[in-house]
N, C-alpha and C positions, 0 to 999 in steps of 0.2 A: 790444678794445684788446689789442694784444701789450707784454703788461706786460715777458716779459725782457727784449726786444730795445729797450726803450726803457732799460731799466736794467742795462744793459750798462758797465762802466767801474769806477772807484773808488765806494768808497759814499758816502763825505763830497761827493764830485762831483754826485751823483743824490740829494739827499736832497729835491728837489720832485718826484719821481718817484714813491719810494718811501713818503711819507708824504701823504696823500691826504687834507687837509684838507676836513671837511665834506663828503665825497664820498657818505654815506648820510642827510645831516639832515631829506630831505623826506621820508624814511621814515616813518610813520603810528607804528611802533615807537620810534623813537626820540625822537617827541613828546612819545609817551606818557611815556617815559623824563624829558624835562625836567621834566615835571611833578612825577615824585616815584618814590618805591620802590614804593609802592602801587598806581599806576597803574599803568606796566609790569608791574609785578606781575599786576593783574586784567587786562590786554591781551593778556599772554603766555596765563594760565589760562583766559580764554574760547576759546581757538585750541586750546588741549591736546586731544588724541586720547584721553590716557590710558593712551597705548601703554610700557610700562615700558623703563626705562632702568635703568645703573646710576651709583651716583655714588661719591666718594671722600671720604672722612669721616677728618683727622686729629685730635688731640686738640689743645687750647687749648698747651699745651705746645709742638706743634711748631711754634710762628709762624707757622703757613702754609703752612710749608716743605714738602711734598711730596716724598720722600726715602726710598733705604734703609735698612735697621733697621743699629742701631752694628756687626749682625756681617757685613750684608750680606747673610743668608739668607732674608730677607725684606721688607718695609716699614713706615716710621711711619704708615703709614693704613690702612683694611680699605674694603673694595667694600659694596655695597650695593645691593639695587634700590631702585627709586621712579619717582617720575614726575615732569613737568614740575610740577605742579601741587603736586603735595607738598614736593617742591623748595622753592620759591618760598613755600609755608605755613610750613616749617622755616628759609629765610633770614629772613622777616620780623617773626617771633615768637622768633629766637636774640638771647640778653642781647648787651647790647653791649660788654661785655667779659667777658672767658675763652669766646669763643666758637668752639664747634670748626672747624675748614675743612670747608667743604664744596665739593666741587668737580665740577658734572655735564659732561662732555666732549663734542663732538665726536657728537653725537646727531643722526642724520640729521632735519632739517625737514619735508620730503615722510612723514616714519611718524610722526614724534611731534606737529608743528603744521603739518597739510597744508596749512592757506587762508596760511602766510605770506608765500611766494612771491608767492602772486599779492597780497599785500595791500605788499607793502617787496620790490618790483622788485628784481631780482641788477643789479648793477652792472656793466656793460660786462664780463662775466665767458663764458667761452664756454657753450653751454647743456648741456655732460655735468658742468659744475660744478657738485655737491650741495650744495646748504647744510647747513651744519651749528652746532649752536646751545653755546652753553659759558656755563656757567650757575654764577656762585659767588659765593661773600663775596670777603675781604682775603684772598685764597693768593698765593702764589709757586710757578710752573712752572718748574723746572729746566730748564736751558738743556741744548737738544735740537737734533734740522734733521729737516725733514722732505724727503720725495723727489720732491715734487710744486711747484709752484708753485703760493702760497698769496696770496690776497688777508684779508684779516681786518677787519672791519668791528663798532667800536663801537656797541654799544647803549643802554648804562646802565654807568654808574661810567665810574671812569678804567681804563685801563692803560699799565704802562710797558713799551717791548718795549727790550729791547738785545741789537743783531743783531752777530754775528761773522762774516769772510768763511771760506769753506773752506778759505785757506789757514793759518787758525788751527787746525785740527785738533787737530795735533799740539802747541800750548799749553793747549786746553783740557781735555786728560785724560779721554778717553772713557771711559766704564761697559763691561759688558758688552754685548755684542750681541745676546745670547738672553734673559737675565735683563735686564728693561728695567722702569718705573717704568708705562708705559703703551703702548708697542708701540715706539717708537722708541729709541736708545741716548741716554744723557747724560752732559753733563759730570759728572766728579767732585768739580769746582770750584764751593763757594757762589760767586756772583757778587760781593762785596763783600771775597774771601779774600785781596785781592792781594799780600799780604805773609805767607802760609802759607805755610810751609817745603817744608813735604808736596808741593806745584806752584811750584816756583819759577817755569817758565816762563809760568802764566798773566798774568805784569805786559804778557807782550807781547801777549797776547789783549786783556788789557784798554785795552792802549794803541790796537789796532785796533777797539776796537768804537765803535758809533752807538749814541744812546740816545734815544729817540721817542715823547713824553708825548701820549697818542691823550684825546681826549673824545669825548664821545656824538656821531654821526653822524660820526667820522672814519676813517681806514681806513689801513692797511700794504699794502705789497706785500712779501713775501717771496721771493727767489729760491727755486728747488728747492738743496739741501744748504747754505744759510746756516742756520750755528747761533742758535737765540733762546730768550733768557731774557723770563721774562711774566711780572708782577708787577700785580693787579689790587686795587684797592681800595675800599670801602664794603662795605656789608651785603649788597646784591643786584645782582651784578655781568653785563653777561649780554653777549656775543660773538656774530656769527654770521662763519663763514668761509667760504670755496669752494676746494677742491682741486682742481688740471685738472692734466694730461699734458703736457710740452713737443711729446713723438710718441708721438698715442693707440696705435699699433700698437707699440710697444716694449715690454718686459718691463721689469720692477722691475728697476732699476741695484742698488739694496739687496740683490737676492736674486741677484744675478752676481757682489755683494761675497760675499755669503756662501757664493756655490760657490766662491770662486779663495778662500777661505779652506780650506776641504777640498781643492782640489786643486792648490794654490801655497805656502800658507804655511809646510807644511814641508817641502820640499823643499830640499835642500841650498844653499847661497849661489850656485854657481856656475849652478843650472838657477832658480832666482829671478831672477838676474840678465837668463838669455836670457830667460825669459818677460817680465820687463818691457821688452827689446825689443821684443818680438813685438806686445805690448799698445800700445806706440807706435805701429808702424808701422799696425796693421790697425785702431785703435781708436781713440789717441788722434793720429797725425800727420797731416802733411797731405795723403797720397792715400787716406786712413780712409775720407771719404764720397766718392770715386770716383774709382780709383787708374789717372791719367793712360794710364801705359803698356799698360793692356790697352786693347783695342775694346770697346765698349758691350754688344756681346752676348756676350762671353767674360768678365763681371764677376760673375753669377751672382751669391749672396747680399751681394759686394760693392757690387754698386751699390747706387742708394738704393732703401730701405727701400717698399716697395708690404703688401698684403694677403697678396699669393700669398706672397714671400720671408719675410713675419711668420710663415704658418704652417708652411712648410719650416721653419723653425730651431725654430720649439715642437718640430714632430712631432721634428726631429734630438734636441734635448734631455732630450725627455720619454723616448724608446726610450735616448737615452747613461744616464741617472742611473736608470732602471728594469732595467737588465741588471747594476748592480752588484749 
């Protein structure tokens, strides 16, 4: 299924698109899941590898919240290894109140529980999309985007996702880009702030956002760069999601942001300006993907995108940023 192209439009427009009622329930996993905390529990730990992972462990203190430390220099949680299995012994045995967050991520399926795949079928998802497992109590994931297009599929507990469009950026108050909470950037904005001084303009983030209360066997679709806050609740809460490519042969849009950061951002107002011409016409306008006025063989790395033209532009980039 070509998920963006069917969700293409306003959000409020698409939200039988985007929210995929029941789309995992015959899942064997998420059976297991209605039954109980235990059962999933013992479901998931029969499948473990045993192969270590790490998790994120904040104190009872921080609500959930998953967050920078008050100076910034670091964070209100520490890393940890573990395993799926210990995981799962540590959510089911933590008190049921002042219980720290624990929070396992984004843990490849194929290394940690190789038979799940074939036991809880990928859902009309393309096949270079990994599964990957998120494994927690009651946290709060700060509202983040990721650069891939994401399907997300409940297993056990709720979650609440509330999704921003990318033209909200600039209300939701991005973090740093290098120093990040778990590899992507985030808001600076708790989601509930909307009357904090500090961001006045998130009232209009918040006026544009959707908010999508998922149960077991239900599923998200995520655009690639829509911002989402994740908010999951009970004692042992557990995710599985797929990440794929809109165009497998492309480089990370992420790491093109962060080269025209080094070689655009400071540059004086008036060469900013022509650059973001130039980035219209050859990038973002409308002869970008195959500019009328040339002939088809005189369009070189302009035309569209093939194997051969993917690896010309690595090899051009790789010798451009290896000779400074």
């Amino acid at each position: 299924m070509q998920f963006y192209h069917l969700c293409k439009g306003n959000l409020k427009n698409w939200l039988h698109f985007i929210k995929l009622r029941q789309r995992v329930t015959h899942w064997p996993a998420v059976r297991a899941a209605l039954d109980g905390d235990r059962q999933i529990g013992a479901y998931l730990a029969d499948l473990d590898s045993g192969t270590a992972g790490t998790r994120m462990r904040a104190p009872a203190s921080a609500g959930g919240h998953f967050f920078y430390g008050p100076d910034m220099r670091g964070h209100n949680f520490t890393r940890e290894p573990t395993t799926v299995s210990a995981m799962i012994a540590d959510l089911l045995t933590a008190p049921e109140t002042d219980a720290p967050a624990l929070y396992m991520g984004a843990s490849s399926l194929p290394g940690g529980l190789p038979r799940f795949s074939q036991l809880n079928p990928p859902p009309g998802v393309p096949e270079s999309a990994v599964p990957r497992l998120w494994l927690g109590n009651a946290v709060e994931v700060q509202t983040h985007f990721d650069a891939s297009e994401n399907l997300a599929c409940v297993v056990a507990g709720r979650r609440v996702f509330t999704l921003f469009p990318p033209d909200q950026t600039v209300n939701l108050y991005p973090g740093p880009l290098e120093h990040t909470l778990a590899g992507q950037p985030v808001s600076m904005v708790r989601l509930g702030a909307v009357d904090d001084p500090a961001f006045p303009r998130f009232k209009d983030a918040a006026a544009a956002a959707f908010t999508a209360e998922l149960e077991p066997g239900d599923a998200i679709y995520i655009p690639p760069l829509w911002w989402h806050h994740v908010r999951s609740s009970g004692r042992l809460n557990v995710l599985v999601n797929y990440w794929w490519d809109l165009e497998p042969l492309a480089g990370s849009g992420f790491e093109a942001l962060v080269h025209a950061v080094l070689a655009i951002r400071s540059l004086p107002a008036p060469a900013r300006a022509a650059w973001r011409e130039m980035f219209e016409h050859f990038i973002f306008g409308t002869d970008a993907v195959a500019p009328a006025h040339l002939p088809e063989h005189a369009r070189g790395i302009l035309g569209p995108l093939d194997a051969g033209k993917a690896k010309t532009l690595r090899a051009f980039l790789i010798g451009a940023l290896t000779r400074r």
